[in-house]
C-alpha positions in Angstrom: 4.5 9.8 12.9 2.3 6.8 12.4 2.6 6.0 8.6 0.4 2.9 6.8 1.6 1.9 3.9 -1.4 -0.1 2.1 -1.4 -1.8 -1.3 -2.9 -5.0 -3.3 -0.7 -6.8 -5.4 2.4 -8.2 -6.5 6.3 -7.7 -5.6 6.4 -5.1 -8.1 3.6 -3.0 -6.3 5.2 -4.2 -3.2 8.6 -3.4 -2.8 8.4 0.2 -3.2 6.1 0.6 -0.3 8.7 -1.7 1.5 11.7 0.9 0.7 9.9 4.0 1.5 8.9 2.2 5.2 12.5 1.4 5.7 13.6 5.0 4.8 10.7 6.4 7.8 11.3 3.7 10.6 14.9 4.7 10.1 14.0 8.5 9.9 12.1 7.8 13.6 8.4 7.6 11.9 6.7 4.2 13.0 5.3 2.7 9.7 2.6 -0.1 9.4 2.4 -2.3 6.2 -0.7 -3.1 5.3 -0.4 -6.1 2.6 -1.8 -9.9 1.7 -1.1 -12.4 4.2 1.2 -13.9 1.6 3.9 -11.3 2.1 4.3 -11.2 6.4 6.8 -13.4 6.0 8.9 -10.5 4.0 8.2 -8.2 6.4 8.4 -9.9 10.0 12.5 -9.9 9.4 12.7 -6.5 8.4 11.1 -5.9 12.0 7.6 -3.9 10.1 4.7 -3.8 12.2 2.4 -6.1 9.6 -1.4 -6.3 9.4 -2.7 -8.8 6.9 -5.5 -7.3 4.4 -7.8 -9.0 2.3 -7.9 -10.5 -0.3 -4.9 -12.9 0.3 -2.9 -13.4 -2.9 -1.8 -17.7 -3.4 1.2 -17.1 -6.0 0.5 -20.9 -6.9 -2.7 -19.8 -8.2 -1.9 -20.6 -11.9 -6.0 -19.3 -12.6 -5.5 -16.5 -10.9 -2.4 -15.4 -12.9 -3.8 -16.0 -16.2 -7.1 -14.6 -15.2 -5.4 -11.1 -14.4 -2.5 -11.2 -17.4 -5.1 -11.8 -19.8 -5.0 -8.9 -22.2 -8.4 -8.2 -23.5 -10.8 -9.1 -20.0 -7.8 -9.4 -17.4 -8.5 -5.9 -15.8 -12.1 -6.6 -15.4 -12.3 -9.8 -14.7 -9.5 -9.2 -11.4 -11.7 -6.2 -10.3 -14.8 -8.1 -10.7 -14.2 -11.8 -9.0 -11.0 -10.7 -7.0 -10.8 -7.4 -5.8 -14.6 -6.5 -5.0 -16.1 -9.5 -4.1 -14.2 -8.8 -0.9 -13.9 -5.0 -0.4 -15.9 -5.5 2.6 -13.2 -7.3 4.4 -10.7 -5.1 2.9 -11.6 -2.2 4.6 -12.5 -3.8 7.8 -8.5 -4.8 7.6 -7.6 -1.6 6.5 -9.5 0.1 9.0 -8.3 -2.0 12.1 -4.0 -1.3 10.8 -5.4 2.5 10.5 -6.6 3.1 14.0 -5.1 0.4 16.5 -3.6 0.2 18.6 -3.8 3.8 17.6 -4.6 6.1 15.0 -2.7 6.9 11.9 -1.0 10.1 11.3 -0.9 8.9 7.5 -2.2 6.6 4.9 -0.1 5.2 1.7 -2.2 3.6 -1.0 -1.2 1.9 -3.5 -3.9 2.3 -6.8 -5.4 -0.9 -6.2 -6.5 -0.3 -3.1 -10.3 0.7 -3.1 -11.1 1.0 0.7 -8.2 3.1 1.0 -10.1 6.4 0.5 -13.2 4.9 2.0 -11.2 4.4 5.3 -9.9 7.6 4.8 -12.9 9.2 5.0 -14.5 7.3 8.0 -11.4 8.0 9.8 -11.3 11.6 9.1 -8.0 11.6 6.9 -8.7 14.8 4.7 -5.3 15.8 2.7 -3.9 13.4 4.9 -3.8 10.1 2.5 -1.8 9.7 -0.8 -2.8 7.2 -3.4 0.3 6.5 -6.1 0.9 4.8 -9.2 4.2 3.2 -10.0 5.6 5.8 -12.7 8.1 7.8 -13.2 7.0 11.1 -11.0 5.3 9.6 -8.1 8.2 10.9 -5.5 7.0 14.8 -6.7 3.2 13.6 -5.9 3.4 12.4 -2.8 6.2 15.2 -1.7 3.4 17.5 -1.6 1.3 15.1 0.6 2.7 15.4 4.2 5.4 18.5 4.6 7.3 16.6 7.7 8.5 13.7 4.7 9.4 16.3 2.4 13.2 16.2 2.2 14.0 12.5 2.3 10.7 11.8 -0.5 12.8 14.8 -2.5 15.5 12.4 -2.9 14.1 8.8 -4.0 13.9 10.4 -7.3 17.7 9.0 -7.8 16.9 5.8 -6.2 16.8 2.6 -8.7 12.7 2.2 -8.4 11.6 5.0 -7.0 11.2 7.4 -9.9 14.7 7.9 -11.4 
């Protein structure tokens, strides 16, 4: 099974999606991450297949940071001259790790990703694609998602980060 694993952020929406792919490439399922160009070099040695999506993330970026920790605009302001100025280009990159050099079985989106369901649509992924926040019951939302990663999802609950 063909699994991407898609999601805009930082480490801490990151390295969930990089546990669960672990868990299905060593389960046999062939999964794709989907991510910022800033993070291929985390991924390359954990031998992922990596396709870069837009928008990059620069972590030196000091206006960047205070632009989307800012408490009262920092939500708006990332969404408005980060995230959309460039969904476009997101789901052009989305769209390429989704169907070559084949299709997806799957899609994995983090909540930040707004192609996601966009592509999901175009590709014809109905009931196929999960989205997920980082809380506390995500592993008994997307169990319900695809029945073949049933079981091992059952059991992240007790895993440090993954909803226990």
């Amino acid at each position: 099974m063909r699994i991407v694993l898609s999601n805009i952020g930082t480490l801490g929406d990151i390295n969930p999606l990089i546990a669960i792919a672990l868990e299905m490439k060593r389960r046999g399922h062939v999964p794709v991450m989907a991510l910022p160009e800033v993070y291929r070099l985390r991924i390359a040695p954990l031998g992922l297949e990596f396709h870069a999506v837009r928008p990059d993330i620069d972590p030196n970026n000091s206006l960047l940071v205070e632009m989307i920790y800012d408490v009262k605009k920092g939500t708006e302001t990332g969404l408005r001259e980060f995230l959309f100025p460039v969904l476009r280009q997101t789901y052009d990159d989305l769209l390429a790790a989704a169907t070559k050099p084949v299709r997806a079985d799957l899609l994995l989106l983090g909540e930040l990703n707004y192609a996601g369901p966009l592509v999901a649509e175009v590709t014809g992924f109905p009931g196929r694609v999960m989205c997920w926040r980082r809380c506390r019951s995500f592993p008994h939302s997307i169990r319900r998602c695809c029945p073949r990663i049933r079981g091992w999802l059952g059991r992240t609950r007790r895993c440090r980060g993954l909803g226990g």
